[in-house]
Backbone as a ProteinNet text record, in pm:
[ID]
protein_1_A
[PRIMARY]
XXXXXXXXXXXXXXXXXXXXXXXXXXXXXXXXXXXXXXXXXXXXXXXXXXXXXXXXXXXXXXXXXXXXXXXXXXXXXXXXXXXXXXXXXXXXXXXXXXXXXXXXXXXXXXXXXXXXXXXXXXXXXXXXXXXXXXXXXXXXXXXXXXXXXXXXXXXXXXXXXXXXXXXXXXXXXXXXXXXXXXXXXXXXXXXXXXXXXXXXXXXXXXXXXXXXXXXXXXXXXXXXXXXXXXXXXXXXXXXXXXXXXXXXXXXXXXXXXXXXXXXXXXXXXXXXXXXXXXXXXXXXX
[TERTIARY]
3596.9	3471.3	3360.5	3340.4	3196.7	3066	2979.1	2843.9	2742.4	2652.4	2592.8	2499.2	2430	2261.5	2182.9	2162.5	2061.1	2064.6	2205.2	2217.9	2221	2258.7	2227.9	2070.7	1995.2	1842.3	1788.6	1849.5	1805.6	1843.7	1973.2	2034.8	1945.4	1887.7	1876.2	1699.5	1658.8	1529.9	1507	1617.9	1630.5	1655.2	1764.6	1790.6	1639.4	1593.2	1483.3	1353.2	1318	1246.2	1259.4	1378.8	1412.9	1403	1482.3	1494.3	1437.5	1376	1326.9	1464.9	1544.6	1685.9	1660.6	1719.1	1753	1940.5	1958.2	2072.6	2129.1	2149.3	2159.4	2287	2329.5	2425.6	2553.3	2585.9	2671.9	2701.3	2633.4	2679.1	2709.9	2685.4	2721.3	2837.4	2907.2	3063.2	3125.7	3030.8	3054.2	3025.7	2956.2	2871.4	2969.6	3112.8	3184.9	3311.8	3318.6	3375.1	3286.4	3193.4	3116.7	3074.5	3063.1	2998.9	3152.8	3249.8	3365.5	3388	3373.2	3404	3337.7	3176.4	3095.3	3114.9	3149	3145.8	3301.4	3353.4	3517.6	3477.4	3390.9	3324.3	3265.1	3182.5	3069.9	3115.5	3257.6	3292.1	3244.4	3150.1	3106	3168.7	3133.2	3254.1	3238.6	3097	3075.9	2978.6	2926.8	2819.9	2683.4	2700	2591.3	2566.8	2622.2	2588.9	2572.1	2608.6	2517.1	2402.4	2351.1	2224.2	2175.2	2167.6	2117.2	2093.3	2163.1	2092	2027.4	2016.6	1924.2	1826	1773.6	1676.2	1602.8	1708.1	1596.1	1526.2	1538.3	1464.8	1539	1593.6	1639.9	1717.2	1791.3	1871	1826.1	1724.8	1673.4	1797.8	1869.5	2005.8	2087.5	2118.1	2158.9	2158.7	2023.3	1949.1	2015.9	1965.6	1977.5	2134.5	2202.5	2368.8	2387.7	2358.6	2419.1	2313.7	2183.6	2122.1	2218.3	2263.5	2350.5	2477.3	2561.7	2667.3	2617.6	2503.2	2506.5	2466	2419.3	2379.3	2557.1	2517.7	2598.2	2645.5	2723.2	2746.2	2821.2	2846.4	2929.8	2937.4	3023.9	2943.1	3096	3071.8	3244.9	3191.9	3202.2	3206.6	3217.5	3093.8	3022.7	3088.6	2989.9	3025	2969.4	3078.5	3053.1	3034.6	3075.7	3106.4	3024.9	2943.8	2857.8	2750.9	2694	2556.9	2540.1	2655.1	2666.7	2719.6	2751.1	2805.8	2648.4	2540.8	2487.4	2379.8	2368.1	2263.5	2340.6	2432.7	2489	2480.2	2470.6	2438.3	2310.8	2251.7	2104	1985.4	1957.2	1881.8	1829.1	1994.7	1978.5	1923.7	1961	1996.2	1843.4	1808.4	1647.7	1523.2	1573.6	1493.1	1501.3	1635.3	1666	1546.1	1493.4	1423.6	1251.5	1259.9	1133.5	1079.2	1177.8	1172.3	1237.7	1203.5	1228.2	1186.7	998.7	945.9	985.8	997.7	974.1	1093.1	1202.7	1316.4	1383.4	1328.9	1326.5	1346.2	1429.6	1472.7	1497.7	1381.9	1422.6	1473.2	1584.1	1621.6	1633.5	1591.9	1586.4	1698.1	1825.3	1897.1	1854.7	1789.5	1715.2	1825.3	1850.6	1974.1	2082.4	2116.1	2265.4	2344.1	2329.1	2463.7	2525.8	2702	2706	2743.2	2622.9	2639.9	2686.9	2810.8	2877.5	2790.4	2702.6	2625.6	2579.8	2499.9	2369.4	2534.2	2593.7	2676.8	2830.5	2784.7	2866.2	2733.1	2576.8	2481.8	2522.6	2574.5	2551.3	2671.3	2799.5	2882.7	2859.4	2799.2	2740.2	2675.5	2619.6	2549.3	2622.2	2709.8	2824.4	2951.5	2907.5	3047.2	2983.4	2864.3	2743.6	2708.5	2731.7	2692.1	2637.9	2688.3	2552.8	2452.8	2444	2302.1	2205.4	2278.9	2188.4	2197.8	2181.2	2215.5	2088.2	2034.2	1869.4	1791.2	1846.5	1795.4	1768	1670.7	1649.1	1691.5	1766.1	1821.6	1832.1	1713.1	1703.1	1747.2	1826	1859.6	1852.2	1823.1	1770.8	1840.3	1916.9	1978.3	1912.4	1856.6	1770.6	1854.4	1815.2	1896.2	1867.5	1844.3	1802.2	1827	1982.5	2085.7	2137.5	2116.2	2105.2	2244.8	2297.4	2473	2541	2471.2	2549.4	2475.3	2342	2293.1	2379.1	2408.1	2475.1	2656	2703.5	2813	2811.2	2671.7	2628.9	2613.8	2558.9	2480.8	2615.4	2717.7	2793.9	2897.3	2916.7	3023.5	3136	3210.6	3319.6	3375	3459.6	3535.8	3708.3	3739.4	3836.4	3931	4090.8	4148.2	4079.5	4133.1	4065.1	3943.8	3860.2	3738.9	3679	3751.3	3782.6	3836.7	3942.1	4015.6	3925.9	3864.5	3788	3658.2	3680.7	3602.1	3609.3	3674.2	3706.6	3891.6	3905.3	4074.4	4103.4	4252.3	4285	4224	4230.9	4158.5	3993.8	3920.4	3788.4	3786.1	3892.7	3891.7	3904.5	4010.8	4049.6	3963.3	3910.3	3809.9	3690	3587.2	3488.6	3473.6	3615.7	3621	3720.3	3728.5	3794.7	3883.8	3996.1	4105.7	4081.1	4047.3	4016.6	4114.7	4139.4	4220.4	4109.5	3997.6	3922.8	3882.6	3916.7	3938.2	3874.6	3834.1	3787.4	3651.4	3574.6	3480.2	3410.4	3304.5	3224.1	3171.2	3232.2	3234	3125.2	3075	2898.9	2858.4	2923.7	2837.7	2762.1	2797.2	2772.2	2680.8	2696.5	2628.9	2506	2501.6	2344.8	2273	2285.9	2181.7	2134.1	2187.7	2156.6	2120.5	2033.8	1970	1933.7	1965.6	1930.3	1845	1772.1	1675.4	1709.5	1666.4	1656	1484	1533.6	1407.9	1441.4	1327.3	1315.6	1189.4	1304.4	1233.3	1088.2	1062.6	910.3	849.1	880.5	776.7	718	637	560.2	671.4	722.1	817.1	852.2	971.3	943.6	888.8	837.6	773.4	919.2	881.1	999.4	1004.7	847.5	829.2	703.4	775.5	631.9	658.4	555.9	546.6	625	677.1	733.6	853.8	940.7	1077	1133.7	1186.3	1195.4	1314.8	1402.1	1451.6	1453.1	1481.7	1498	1601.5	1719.3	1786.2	1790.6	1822.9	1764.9	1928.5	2016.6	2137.6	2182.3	2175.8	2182.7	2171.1	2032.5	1953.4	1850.8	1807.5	1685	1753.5	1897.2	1950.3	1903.5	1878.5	1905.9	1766.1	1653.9	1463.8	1496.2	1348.3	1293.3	1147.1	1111.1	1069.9	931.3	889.4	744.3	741.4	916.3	965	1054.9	1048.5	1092.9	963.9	870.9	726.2	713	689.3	680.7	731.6	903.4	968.9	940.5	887.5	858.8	769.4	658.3	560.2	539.8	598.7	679.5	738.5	867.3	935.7	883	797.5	705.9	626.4	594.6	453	521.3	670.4	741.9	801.4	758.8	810.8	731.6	801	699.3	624.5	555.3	480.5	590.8	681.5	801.2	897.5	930.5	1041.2	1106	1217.3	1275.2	1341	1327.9	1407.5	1522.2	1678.5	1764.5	1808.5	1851	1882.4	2017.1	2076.8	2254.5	2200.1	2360.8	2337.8	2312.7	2300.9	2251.2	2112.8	2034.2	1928.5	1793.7	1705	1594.1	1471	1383	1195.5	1141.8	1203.4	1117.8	1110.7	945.8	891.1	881.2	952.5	903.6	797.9	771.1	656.2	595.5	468.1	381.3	394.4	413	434.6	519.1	632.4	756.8	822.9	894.1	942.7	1073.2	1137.2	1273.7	1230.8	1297.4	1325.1	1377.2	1254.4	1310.1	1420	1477.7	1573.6	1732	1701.4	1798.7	1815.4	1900.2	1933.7	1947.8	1896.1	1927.7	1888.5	1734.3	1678.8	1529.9	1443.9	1327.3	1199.6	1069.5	999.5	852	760.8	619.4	562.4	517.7	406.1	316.4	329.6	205.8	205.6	296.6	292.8	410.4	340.1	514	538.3	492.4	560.1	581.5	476.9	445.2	538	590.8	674.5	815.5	884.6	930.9	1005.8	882	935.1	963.9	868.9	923.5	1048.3	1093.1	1236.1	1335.2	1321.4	1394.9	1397.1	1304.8	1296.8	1361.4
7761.1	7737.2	7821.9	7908.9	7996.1	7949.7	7909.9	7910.7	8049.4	8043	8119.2	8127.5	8232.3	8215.5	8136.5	8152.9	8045.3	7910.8	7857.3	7743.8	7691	7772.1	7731.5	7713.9	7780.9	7805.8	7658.8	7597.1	7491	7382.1	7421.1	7246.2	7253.6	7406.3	7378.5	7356.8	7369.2	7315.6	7162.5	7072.4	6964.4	6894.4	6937	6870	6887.4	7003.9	6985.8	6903.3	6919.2	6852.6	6683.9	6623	6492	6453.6	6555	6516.1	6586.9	6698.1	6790.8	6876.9	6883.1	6953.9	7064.1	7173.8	7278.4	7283.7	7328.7	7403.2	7533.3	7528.4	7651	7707.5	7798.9	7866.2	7852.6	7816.2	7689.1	7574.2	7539	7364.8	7474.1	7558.1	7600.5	7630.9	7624.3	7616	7466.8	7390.7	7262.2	7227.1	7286.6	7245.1	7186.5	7308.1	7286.1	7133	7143.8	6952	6871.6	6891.4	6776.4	6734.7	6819.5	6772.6	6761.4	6766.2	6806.9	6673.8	6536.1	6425	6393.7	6402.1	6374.3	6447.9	6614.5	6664.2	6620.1	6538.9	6482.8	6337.4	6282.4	6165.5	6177	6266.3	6289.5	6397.2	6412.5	6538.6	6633.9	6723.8	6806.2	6903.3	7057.7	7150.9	7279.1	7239	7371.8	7267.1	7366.4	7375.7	7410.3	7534.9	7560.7	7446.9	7397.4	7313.1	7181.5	7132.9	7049.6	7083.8	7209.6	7246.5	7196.2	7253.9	7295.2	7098	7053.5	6836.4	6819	6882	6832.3	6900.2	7048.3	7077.3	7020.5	6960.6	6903	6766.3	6733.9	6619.5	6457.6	6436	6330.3	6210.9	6288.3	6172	6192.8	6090.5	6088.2	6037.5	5954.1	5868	6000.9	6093.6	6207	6296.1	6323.3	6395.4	6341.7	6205.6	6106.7	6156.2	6080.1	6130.8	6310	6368	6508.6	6532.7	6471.8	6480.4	6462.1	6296.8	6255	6289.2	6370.5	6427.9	6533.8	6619.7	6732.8	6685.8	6598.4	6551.1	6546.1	6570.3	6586.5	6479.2	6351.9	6243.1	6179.4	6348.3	6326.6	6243.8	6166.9	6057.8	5998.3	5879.7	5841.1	5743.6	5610.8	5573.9	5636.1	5582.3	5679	5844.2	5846.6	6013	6084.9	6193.6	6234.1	6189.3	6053.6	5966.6	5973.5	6101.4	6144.2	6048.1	6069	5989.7	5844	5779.1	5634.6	5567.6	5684.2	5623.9	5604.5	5749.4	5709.6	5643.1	5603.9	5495.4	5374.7	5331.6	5212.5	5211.2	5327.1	5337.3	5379.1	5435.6	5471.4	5395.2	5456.9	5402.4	5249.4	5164.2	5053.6	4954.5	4994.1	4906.9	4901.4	5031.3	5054.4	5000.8	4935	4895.5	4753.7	4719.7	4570.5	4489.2	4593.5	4564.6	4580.6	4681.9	4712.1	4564.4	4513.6	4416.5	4255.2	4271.3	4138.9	4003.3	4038.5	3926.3	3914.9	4034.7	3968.6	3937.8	4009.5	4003.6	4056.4	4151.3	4209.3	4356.2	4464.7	4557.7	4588.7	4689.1	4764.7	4897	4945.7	5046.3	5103.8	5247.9	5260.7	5420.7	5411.1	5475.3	5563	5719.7	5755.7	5903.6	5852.3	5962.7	5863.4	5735.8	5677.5	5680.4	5740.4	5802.6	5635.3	5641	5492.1	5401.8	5405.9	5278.8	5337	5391.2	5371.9	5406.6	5487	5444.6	5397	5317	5163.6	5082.7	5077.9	4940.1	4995	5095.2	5145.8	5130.3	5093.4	5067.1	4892.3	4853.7	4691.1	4646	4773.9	4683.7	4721.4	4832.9	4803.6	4722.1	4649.8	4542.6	4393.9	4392.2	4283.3	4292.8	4416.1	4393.1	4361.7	4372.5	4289.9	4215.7	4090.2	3939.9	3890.7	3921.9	3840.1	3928.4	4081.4	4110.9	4091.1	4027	4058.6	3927.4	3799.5	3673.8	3650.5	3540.2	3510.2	3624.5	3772.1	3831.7	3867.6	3949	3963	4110.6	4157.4	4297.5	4319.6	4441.5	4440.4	4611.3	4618.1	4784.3	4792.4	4860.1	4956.3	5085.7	5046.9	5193.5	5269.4	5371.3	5407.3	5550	5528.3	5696.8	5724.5	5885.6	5906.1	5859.8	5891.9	5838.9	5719.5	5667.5	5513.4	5467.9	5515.9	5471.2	5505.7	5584.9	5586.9	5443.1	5387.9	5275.7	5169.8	5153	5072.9	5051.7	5140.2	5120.7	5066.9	5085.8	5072.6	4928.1	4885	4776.1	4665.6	4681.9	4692.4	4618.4	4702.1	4698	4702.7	4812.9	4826.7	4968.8	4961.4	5099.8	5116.7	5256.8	5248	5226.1	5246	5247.4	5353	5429.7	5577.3	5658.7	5560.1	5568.4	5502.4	5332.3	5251.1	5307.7	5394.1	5380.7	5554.9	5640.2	5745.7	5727.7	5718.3	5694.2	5527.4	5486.5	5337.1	5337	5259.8	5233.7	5137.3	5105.9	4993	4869.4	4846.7	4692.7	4648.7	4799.6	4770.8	4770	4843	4784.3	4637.2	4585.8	4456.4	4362.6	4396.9	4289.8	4306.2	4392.6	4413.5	4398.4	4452.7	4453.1	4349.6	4323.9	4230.1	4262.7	4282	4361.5	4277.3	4310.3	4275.7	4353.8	4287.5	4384.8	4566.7	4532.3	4652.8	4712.4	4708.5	4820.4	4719.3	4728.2	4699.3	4656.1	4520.5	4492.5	4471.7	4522.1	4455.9	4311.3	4244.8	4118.2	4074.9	3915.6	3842	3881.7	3888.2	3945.5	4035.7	4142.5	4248.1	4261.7	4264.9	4257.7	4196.7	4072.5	3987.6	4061	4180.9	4231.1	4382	4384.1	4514.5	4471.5	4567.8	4567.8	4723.1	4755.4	4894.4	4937.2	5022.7	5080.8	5179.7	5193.9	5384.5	5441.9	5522.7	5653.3	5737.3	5831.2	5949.2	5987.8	6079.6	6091.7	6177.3	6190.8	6308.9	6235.1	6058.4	5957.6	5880.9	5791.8	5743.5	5620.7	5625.7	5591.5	5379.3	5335	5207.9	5119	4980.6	4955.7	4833.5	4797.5	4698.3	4580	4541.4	4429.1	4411.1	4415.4	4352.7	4487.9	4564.6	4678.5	4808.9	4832	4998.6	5026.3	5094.7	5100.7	5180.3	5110.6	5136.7	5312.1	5269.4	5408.9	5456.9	5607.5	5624.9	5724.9	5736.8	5822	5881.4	6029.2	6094.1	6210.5	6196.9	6319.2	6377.7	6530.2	6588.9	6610.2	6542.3	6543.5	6645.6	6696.5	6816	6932.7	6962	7098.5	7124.9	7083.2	7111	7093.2	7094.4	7115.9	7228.6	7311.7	7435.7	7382.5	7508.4	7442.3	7390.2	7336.1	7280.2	7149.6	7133.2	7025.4	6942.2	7013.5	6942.4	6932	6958	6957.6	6834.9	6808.6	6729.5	6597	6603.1	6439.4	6423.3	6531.9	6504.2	6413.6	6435.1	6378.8	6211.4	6259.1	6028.9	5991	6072.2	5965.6	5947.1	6063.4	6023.5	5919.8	5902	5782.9	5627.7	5634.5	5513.9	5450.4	5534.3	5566.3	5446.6	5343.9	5310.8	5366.6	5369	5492	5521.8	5386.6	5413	5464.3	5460.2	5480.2	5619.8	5648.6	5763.6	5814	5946.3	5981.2	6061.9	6024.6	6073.6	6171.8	6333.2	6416.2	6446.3	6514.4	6581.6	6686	6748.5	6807.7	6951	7000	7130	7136.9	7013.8	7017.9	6988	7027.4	7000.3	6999.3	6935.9	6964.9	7080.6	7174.6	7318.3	7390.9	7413.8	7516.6	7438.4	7277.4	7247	7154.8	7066.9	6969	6984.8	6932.2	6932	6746.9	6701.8	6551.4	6499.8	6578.5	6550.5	6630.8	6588.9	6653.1	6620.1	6667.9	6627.8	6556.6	6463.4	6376.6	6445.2	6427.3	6581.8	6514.7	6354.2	6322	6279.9	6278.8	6198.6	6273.5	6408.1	6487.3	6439.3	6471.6	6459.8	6363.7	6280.8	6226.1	6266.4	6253.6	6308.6	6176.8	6229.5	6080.6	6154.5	6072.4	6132	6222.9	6313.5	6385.1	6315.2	6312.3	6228.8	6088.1	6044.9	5908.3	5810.3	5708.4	5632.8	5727.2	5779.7	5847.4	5807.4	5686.9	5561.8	5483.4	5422.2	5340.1	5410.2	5499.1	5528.1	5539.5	5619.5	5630.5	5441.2	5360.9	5221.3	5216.8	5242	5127.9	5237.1	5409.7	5431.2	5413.8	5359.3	5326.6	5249.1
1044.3	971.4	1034.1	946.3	965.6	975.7	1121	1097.2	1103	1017.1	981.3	1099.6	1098.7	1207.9	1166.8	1023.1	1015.3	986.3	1014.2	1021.2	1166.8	1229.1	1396.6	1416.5	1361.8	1365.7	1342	1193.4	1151.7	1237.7	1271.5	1366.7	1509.3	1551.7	1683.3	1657.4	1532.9	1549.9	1526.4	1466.3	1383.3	1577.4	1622.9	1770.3	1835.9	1878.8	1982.1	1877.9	1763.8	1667.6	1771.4	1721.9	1727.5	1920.3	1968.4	2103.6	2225.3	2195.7	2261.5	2330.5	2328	2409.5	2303.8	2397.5	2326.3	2292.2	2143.5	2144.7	2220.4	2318.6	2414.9	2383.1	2414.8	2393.8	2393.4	2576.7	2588.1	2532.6	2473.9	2339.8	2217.3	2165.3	2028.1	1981.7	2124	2024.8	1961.8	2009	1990.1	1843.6	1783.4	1637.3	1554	1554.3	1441.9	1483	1591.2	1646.1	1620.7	1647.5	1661.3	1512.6	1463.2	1281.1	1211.9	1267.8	1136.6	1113.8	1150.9	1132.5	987.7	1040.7	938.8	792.4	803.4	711.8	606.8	692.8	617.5	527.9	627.9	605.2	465	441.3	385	248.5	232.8	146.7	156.6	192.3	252.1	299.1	194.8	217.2	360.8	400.7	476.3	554.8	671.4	743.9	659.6	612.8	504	420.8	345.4	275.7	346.2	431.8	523.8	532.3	563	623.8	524.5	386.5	225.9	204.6	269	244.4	318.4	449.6	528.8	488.5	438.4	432.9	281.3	204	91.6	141.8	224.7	336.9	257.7	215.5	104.3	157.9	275.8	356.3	510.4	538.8	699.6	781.4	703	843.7	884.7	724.5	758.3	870	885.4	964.3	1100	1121.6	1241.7	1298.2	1257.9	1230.9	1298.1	1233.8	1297.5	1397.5	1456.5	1585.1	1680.9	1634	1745.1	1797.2	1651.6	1705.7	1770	1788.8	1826.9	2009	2044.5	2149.5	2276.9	2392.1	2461.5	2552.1	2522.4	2545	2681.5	2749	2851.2	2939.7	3010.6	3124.3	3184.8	3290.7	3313.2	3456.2	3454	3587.6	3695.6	3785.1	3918.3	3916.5	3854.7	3784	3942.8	3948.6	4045.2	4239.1	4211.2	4292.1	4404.8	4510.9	4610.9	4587.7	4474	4478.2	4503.9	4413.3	4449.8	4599	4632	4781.2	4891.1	4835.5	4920.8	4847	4737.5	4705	4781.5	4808.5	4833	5031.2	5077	5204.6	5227.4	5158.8	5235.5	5111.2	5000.1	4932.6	4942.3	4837.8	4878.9	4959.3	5048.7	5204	5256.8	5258.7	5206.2	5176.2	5008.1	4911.8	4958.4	5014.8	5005.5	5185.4	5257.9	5338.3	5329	5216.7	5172.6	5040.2	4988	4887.4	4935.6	5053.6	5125.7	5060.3	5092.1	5059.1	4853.7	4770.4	4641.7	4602.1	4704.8	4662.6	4518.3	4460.2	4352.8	4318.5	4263.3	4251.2	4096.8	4028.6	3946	3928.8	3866.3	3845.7	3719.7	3669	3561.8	3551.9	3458.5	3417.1	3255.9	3318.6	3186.3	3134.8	2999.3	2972.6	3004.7	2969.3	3016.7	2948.1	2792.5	2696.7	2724.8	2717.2	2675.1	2781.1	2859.2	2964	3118.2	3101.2	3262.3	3415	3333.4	3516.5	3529.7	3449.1	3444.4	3530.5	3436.6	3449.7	3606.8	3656.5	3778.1	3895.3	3911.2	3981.2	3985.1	3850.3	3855.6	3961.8	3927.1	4057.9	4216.2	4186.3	4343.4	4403.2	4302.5	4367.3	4359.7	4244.6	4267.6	4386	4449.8	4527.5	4625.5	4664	4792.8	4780.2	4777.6	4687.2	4787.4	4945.7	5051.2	5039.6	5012.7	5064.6	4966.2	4815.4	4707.5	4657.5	4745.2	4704.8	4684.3	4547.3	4555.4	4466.8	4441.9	4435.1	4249.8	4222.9	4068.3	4051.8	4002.9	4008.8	3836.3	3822.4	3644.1	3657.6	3585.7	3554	3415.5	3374.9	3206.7	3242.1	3103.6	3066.2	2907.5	2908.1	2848.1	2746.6	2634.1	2573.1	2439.2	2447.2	2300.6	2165.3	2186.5	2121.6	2038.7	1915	1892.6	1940.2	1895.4	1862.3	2050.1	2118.1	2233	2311.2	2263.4	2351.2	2254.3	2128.6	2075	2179.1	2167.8	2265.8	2429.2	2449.2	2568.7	2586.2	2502.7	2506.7	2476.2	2407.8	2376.8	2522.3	2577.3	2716.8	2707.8	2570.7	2579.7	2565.6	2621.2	2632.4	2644.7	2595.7	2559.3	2713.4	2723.2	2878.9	2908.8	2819	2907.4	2967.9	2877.1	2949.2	3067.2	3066.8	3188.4	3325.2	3307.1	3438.7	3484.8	3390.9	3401.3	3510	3663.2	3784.1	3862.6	3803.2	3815.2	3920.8	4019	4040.9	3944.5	3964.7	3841.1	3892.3	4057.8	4112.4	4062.3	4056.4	4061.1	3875.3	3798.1	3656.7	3614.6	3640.1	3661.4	3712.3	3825.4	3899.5	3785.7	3700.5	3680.6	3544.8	3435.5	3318.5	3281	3117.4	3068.6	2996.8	2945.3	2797.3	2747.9	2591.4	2468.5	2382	2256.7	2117.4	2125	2133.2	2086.8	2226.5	2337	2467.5	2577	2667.2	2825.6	2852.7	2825.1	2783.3	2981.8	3004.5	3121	3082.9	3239.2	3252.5	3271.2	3249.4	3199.4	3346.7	3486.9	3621.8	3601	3512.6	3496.5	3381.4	3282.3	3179.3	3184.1	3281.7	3240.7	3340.1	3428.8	3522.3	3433.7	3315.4	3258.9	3129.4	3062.3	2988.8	2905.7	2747.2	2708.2	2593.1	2570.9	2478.9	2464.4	2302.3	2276.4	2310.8	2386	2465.5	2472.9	2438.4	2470.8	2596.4	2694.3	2811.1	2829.7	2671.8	2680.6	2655.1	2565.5	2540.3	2650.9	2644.7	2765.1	2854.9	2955	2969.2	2945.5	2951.1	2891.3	3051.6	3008.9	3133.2	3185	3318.8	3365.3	3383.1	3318.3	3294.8	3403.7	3529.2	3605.9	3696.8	3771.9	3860.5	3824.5	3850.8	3862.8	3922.9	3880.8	3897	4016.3	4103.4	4253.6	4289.9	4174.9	4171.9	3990.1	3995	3815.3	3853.7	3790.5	3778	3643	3679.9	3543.3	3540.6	3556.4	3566.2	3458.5	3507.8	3379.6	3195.4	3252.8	3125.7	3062.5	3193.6	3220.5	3162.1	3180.5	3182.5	3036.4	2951.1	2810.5	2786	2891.3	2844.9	2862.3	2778.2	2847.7	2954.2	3002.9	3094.7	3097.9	2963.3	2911.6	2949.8	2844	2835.9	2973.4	3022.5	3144	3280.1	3224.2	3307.3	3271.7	3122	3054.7	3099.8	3121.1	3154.3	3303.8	3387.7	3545.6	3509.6	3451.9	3440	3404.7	3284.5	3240	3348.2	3451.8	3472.6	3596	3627.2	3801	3761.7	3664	3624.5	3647.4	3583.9	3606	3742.9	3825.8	3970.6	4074	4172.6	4228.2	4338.5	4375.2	4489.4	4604.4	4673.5	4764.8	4722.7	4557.6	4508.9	4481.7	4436.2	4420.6	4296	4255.2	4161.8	4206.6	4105.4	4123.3	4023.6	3998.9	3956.3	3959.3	3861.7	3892.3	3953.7	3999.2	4100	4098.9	3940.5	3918.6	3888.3	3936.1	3884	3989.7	4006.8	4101.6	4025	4135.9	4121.1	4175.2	4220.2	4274.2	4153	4173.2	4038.1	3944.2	3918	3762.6	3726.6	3897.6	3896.2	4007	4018.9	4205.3	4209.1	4078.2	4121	4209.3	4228.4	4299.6	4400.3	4484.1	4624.9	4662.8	4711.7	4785	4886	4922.2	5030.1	5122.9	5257.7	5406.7	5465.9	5430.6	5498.8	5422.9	5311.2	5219.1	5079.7	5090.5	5006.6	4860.6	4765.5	4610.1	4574.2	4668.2	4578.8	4598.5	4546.5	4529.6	4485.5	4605	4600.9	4552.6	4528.9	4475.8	4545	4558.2	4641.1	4705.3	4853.6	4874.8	4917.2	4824.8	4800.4	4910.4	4960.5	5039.3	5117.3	5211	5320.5	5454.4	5492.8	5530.1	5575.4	5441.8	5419.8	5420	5382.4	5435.9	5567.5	5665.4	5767.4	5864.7	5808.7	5874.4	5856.7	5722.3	5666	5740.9	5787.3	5873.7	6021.1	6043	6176.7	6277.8
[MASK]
+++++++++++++++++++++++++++++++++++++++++++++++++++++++++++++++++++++++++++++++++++++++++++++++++++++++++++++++++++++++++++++++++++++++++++++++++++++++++++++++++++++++++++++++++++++++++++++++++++++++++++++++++++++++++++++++++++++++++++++++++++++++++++++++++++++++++++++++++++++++++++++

């Protein structure tokens, strides 16, 4: 199936339109997988003629629909596995001395596609049940995407997406088999919570104060760099002055914000300018 130029033109203005991401070069071989469902769905003989409905403006779900297939959904329990080890050794351990007296910890998962790292933060904290006994632990998983927070919100997944960063013990212990795939268990589920956002909008609030960490992974790659000035800006605002943001690992704050800094002691996460440096250095002390 032949796409034309100027149908790439239209999808990649219809994606950054809706989500601010660019269609970059690298995703464009994807167009013709990712829409061929819909266009089977939908009788729909071409790409062109997809374009030719969306541009008579007539069907908005339409529109909605091939945003989301074009969106890059990738994800998989403790993805990449480095980071969670040391949120669970350094961050944490951290927060949990800095949040003594309220005893309270928000975390906000921005870009969580369908769930698994909101809900791979929640068993880190279920597999520490003395240090996090008493405690109020709210995580938000946040995403452009309707239908990937619908699955999210959701808590089910197929085996293969289950045993995808998971062993079979920590599957078993955490998830449930159901007829329709591997559901996360009520431990889990009642400490999380999800919305559709977009990370250029004003970010969502956590109810009471400011969200102690935000992880944001590989979400940035696909701003240009207005637009990724842009989400420094929201997600530093959601930040609590001690708190930290977390990035994938092709991705940094040099050159794209002055709001934000690497952490001089604790690689790959990044804290306000300025801000909590203080505090900090106590809780390593």
């Amino acid at each position: 199936m032949q796409v034309s130029d100027s149908s790439i033109r239209i999808l990649a203005g219809l994606l950054e339109a809706r989500t601010g991401q660019q269609l970059t070069m690298s995703r464009r071989w994807r167009i013709e997988t990712a829409l061929s469902s819909l266009l089977r769905e939908r009788a729909i003989s071409s790409l062109d003629e997809l374009i030719t409905i969306l541009v008579m403006g007539k069907e908005p779900a339409l529109s909605q629909r091939v945003v989301e297939a074009l969106l890059n959904n990738e994800t998989y329990f403790f993805r990449d596995r480095v980071p969670f080890d040391q949120l669970a050794r350094t961050a944490l351990p951290a927060l949990a001395e800095r949040r003594k007296d309220s005893k309270r910890i928000r975390i906000w998962s921005a870009g969580c596609s369908t769930g698994q790292e909101i809900y791979s933060l929640a068993m880190l904290f279920a597999e520490d049940p003395v240090r996090w006994h008493g405690w109020t632990i709210d995580l938000l998983g946040s995403d452009v995407s309707e239908s990937a927070v619908n699955r999210a919100r959701a808590g089910i997944y197929t085996q293969f997406e289950a045993q995808r960063g998971m062993g079979v013990t920590q599957m078993i212990r955490w998830f449930e088999e159901r007829e329709d795939g591997w559901r996360a268990v009520e431990p889990l589920r009642k400490h999380v919570r999800f919305q559709v956002h977009n990370i250029l909008e004003a970010p969502p609030h956590p109810g009471v104060g400011q969200f102690d960490i935000v992880l944001c992974r590989n979400v940035l790659l696909y701003l240009n760099a207005e637009k990724k000035r842009m989400a420094f800006e929201r997600l530093s605002s959601a930040m609590a002055p001690d708190g930290w943001l977390m990035l994938g690992a092709g991705e940094t704050v040099i050159g794209q914000t002055e709001k934000l800094v690497a952490d001089r002691d604790w690689r790959g996460l990044y804290c306000l300018n300025g801000s909590g440096t203080e505090d900090r250095r106590t809780a390593r002390a």
